[in-house]
Phi, psi and omega in degrees: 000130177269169194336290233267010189253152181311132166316090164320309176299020198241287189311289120054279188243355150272347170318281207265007226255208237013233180271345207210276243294341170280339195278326168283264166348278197324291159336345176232042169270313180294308185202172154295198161186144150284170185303332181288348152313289238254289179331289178297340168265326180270066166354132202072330181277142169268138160013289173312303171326315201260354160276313154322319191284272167003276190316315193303286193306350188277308202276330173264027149064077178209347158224162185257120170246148193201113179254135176248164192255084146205192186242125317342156175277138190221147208216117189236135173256119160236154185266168178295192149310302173317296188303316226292318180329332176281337184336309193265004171277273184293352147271358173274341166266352186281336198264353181249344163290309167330306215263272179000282192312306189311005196238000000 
């Protein structure tokens, strides 16, 4: 890497880095989902948070939001081509946490 070029784990982690946002993706690895889904799997994040996060990840092309114009409004998140691409990066972490835990 030269000197003087960006820390990849820095980029990395400003996508995807904090409390939630790998925690999100992951959740929408399988299907879609609404917020109130999304909202109900992730134990702990409040509303406000997971709406931020969602808009952050919307603006870094990492999820898709699709609003339908009907009544009630129903609004489904999926991830992009850029996210479905972390796939084998969270099966590389799901396979080192199982060996982590085993020991």
């Amino acid at each position: 890497m030269k000197e003087n070029s960006k820390c990849t784990a820095s980029i990395f982690n400003k996508k995807v880095g904090g409390k939630w946002k790998l925690t999100i993706i992951y959740n929408l690895r399988n299907k879609d989902l609404r917020f109130g889904q999304l909202a109900n799997l992730i134990e702990g994040i409040s509303r406000k948070v997971l709406t931020d996060h969602l808009k952050q990840l919307e603006v870094d092309n990492l999820i898709k939001r699709e609003s339908f114009n009907e009544s009630p409004p129903r609004v489904v998140y999926s991830l992009t081509e850029s996210a479905k691409a972390l796939q084998k990066v969270l099966y590389s972490i799901d396979k080192w946490v199982v060996e982590f835990e085993m020991k």
